[in-house]
N, C-alpha and C positions, 0 to 999 in steps of 0.2 A: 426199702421194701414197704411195701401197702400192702393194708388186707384185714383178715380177722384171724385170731388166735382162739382158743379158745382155754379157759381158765379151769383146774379141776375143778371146782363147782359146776363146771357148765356153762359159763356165763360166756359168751362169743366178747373180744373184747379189739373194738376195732383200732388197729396200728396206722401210723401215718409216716411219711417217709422220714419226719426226724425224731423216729422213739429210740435210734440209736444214743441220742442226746440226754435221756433222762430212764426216770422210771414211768412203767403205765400200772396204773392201778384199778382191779377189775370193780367194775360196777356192781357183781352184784354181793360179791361178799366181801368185798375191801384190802382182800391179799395184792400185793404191791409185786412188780414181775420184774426182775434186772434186763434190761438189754439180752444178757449171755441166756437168761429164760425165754425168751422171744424168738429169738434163734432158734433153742432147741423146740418149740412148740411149733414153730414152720417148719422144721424137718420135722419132724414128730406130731402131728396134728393131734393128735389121741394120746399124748402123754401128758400128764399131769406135770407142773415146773416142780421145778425144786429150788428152793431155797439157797442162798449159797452158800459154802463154808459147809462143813464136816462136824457131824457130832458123833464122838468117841466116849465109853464109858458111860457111867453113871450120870445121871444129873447133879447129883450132890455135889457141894461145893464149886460147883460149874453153871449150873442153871442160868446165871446172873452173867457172864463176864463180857458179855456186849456191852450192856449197859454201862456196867461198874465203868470200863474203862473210859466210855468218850464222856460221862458223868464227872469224872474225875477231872478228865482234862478240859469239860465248860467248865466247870467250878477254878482251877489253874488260869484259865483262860478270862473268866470274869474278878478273878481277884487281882490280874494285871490291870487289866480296863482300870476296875474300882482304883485302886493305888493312883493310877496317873492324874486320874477324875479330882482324887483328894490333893493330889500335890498341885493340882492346876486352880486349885480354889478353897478359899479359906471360908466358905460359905456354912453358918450355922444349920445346921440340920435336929431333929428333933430327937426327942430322946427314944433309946435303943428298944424295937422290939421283944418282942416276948416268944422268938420262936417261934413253933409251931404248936403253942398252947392255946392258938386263936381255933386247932380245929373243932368242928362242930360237936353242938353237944344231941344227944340223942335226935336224931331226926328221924324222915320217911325218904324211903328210895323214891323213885319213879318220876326221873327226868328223864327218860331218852325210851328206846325200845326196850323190849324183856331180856336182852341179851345185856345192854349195858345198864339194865338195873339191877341185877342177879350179877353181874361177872365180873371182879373187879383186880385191878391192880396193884398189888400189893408193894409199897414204896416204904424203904427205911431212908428216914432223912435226919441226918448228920449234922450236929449244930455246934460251931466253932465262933468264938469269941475271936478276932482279929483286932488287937490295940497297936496302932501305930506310935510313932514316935513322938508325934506332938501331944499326942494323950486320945485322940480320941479313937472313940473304939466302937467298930461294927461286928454285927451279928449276922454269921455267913450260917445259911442252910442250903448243904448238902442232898440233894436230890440222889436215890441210890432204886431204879426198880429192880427189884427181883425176883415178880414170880407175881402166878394168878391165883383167884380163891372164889370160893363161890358161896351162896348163899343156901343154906338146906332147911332154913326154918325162919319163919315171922318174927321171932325177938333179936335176930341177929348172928345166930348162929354161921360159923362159915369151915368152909374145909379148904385145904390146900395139902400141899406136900410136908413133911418133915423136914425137908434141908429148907425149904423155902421160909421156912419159920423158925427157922437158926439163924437164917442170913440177914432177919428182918432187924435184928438184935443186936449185931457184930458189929465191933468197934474198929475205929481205924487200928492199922499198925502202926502207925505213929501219931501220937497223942499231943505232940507238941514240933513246933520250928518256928524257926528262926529267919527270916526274910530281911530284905535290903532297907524295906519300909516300917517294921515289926516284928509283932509276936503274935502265933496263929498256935492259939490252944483248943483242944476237943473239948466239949461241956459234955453233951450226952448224943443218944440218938432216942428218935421215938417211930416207932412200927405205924405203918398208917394201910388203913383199903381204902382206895379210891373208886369210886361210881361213877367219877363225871370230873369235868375241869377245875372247877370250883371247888373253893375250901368246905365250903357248906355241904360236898357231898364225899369228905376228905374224913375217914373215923379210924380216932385210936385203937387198935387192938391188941388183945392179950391174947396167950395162949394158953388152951384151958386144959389139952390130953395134946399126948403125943402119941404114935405107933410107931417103934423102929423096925416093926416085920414089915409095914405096908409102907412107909414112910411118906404116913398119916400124919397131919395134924389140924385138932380144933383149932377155931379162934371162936373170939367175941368180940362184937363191936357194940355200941350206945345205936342200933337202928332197924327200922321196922321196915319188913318188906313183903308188900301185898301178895305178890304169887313167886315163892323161893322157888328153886329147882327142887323138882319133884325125886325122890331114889328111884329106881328102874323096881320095881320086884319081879318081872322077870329077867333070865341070865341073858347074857350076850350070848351068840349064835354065826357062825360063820355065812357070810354073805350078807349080813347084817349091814342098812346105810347106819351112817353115824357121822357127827360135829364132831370136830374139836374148836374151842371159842378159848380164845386166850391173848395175851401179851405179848408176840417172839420179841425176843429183843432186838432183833435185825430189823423190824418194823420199828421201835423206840428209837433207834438208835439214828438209823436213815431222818424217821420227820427232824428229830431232834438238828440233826446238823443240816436239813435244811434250811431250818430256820433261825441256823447259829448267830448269824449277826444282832437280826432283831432282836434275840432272849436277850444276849449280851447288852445290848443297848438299856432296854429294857430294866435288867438287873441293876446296871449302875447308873439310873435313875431313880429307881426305888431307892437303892444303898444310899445316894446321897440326900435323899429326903427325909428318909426316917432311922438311916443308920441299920440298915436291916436288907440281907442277899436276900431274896425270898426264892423257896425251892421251886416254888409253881411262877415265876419266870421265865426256869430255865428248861424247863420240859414242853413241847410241843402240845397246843391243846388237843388234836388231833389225834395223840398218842392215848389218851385216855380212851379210846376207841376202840372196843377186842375185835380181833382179828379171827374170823370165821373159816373153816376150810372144811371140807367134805370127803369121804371117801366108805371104804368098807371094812368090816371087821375079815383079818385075812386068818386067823384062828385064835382061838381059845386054847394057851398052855399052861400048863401047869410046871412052873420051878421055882425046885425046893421048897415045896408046899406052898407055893404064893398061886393063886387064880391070876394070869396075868393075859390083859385083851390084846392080841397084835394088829394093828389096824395101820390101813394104806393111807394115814392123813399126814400133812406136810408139820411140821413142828420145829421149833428153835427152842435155843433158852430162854425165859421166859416164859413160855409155855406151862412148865413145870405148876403143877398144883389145882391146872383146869382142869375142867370135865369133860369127861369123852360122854356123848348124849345119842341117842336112840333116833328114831326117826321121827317119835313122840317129845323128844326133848327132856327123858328125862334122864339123871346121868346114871350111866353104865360100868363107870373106870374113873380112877384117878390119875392125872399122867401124870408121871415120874419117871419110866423107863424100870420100873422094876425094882428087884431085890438089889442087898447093896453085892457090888462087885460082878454083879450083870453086864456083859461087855455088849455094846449095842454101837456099828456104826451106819452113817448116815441119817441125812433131817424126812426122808419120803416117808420111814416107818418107823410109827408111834408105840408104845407099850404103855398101857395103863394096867397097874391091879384090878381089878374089881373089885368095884365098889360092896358089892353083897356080900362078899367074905368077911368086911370089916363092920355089919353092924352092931355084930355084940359089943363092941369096942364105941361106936358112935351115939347107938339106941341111948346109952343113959344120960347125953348130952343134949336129947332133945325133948323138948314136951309138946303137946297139945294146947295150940292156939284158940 
């Protein structure tokens, strides 16, 4: 089949007879279309795609489990490589990294557009000590994304979700094993936002408030950004256009494995250089890229006193902790899906709180630049 589809953004996005063979990814806001979405947008001209897979429940403790899984299994997948790499050569390499204590220290955003200098990736990355047998020993980091955050003030300030900043934290369930070639012990994890590819735009963050009614959370990071996301001060309105800009993980997850071979290669060349997995290897650079979608505010409800926005924009995990924004770009909502125990299925409709309900909660985290 030939022709043009057209993307909810709008974007006409023209097909060739072998897009059965892969994925087509719309020009003009970066949302990536399955084959099975291409289809239904040829029968359906006027229907926005959908995402694939099924989201049921809460975000909480779910936001993340694209990622976590095929994360888990490169990292499995690149500690095989590494093994073979080291039993196939007795080659001196240098001494062990330092983890992720190379990330940057206070910088300035604004390497890419306003969206990815304001909207960032929130990545908890896993650092395990790996000593084989003959003694020497690598320093494997664990790449884990799980969730987006945004920027609402010049010295750094960011907002995301509350489980999204639970998860930044979480340790493995198993802290230690046992392997054919060693011993793979857990050191620590460290919470990191991402702005761009590079370590240099890679910042530690803490958590500084929590909200468990809004499931709200501050961060801080060491960095200065020229024009943050502005708060909306007026309320959201049905019929309202509106963004959602964020992470899904089905978009992490896809660049990631297709570029499985090279990271892997990649990884156990570094590993045997300097004794050191490094997480930004094995993650797609293109992933650090937020994923834009559009659509409209379909009402303003209110449950169990939560202000919550329901809106027609396309969403995954991942997502969790961006900004739903105005036509003016500034934000309106925070997505999460709502109160906890909110039962919500399907990825077409989003639910963010509102953001205006929670500033007496935020106001005292921010100052004047």
């Amino acid at each position: 089949m030939t022709g043009q589809v057209r993307c909810s953004c709008g974007q006409p996005i023209q097909v060739g007879p072998d897009h059965a063979g892969g994925m087509v990814t719309c020009p003009g806001c970066g949302l990536i279309h399955s084959p099975s979405d291409i289809r239904e947008l040829q029968c359906h001209p006027a229907a926005g795609p959908v995402l694939p897979g099924r989201v049921r429940g809460s975000w909480a403790g779910r936001a993340a489990w694209p990622v976590v899984a095929v994360s888990a299994a490169a990292v499995l997948m690149v500690f095989g490589a590494l093994l073979w790499a080291v039993s196939a050569t007795d080659s001196t390499a240098s001494r062990p990294g330092e983890g992720a204590s190379g990330v940057a220290a206070p910088g300035q955003a604004g390497q890419g557009d306003w969206y990815s200098d304001n909207i960032g990736l929130l990545m908890s990355v896993r650092h395990y000590k790996l000593v084989l047998k003959n003694g020497r020993t690598i320093d494997v980091e664990e790449p884990v994304p799980v969730g987006t955050c945004f920027a609402v003030s010049g010295d750094g300030l960011l907002l995301t979700a509350r489980h999204v900043s639970k998860a930044l934290v979480e340790k493995p369930e198993v802290a230690r094993a046992t392997l054919a070639e060693g011993v793979l012990t857990f050191q620590d994890v460290v919470a990191l936002a991402c702005f761009g590819r590079t370590e240099d735009l890679h910042y530690r963050c803490t958590t500084v408030y929590e909200s468990a009614k809004y499931d709200m959370a501050v961060l801080k990071i060491s960095c200065r950004f020229a024009s943050p996301v502005r708060i909306a001060d007026r309320p959201a309105r049905r019929g309202d256009s509106v963004e959602l800009v964020g992470y899904p993980g089905v978009v992490t997850q896809l660049l990631t494995s297709a570029e499985g071979e090279k990271l892997k290669e990649r990884a156990v060349r570094g590993g045997m250089r300097d004794n050191r997995i490094r997480y930004t290897d094995q993650i797609a650079g293109s992933a650090y890229e937020p994923t834009l979608t559009r659509g409209d505010v379909s009402a303003v409800r209110n449950v169990d006193g939560v202000v919550v926005i329901h809106a027609n924009v396309t969403a995954a995990g991942g997502n969790s902790g961006g900004p739903l924004l105005n036509a003016s770009r500034e934000v309106i909502g925070l997505l999460t899906f709502g109160p906890e125990g909110m039962e919500v299925s399907g990825g077409q409709f989003s639910f963010a709180p509102a953001l205006s309900q929670m500033m007496d909660e935020i106001r005292p985290h921010l100052r004047s630049d």
